[in-house]
C-alpha positions as CSV (number, residue, x, y, z in Angstrom):
1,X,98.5,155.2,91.5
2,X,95.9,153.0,92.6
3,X,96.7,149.6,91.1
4,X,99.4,147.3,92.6
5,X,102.3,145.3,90.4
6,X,102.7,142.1,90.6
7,X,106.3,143.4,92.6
8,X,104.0,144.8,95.1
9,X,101.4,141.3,95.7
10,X,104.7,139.5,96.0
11,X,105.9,141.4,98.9
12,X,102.8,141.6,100.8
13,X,102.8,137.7,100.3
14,X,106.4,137.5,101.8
15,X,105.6,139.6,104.9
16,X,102.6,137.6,105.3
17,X,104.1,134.4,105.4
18,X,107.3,135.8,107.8
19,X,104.9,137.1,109.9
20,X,102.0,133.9,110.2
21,X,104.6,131.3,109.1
22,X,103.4,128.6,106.4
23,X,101.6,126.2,109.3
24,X,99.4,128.7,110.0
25,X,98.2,129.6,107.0
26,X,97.8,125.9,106.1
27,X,95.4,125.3,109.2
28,X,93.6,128.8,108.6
29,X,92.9,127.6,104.8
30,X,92.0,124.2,106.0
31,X,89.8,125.7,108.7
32,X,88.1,128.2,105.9
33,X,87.5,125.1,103.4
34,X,85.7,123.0,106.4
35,X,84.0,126.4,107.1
36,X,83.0,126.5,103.1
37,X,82.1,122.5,102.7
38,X,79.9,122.5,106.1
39,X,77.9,125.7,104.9
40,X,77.1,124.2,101.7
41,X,76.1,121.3,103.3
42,X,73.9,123.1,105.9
43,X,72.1,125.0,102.5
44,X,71.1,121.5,100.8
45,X,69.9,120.2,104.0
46,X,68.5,123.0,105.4
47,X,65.6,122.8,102.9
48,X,62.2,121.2,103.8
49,X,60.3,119.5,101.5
50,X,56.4,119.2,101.8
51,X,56.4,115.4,101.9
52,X,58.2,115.9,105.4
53,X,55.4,115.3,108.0
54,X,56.4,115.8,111.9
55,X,56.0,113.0,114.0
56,X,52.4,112.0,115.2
57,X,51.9,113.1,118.8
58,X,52.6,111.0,121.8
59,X,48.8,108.9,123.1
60,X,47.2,110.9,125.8
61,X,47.0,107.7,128.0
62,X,50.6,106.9,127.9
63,X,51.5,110.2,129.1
64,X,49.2,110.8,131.9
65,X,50.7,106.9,133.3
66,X,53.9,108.9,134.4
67,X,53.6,110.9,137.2
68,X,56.5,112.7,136.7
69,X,55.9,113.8,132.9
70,X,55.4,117.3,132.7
71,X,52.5,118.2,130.1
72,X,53.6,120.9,127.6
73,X,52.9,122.0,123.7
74,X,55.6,122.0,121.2
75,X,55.0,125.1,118.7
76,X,57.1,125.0,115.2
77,X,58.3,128.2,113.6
78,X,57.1,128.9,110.2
């Protein structure tokens, strides 16, 4: 009581596959690896390194030539 046979995975996996058929579960494992690749992705780009400087601001002079610029102040989270 408690742990499964191999008999009993096998069956689980047959009901599972009668019940999602095999092109589902090929476009859900698909789907899950994309999922997996693009995370990993997102954790080695994610990081900043200290030699990444933000752009220098725009000139004051070139802003105040459009009349239609509205003036505002970016703040970056830290």
């Amino acid at each position: 009581m408690g742990s499964f046979s191999i008999w009993h995975w096998l069956i689980v996996l047959l009901i599972v596959i009668m019940v999602f058929g095999t092109k589902k579960l090929k476009n859900l494992g698909g789907d899950l690896g994309g999922a997996v690749k693009g995370f990993k992705d997102g954790m080695k780009d994610g990081g900043t390194t200290p030699d990444d400087k933000p752009a220098p601001p725009a000139p004051a002079a070139a802003v105040a030539a459009d009349k239609n610029t509205i003036d505002v102040e970016v703040k970056n989270k830290s």
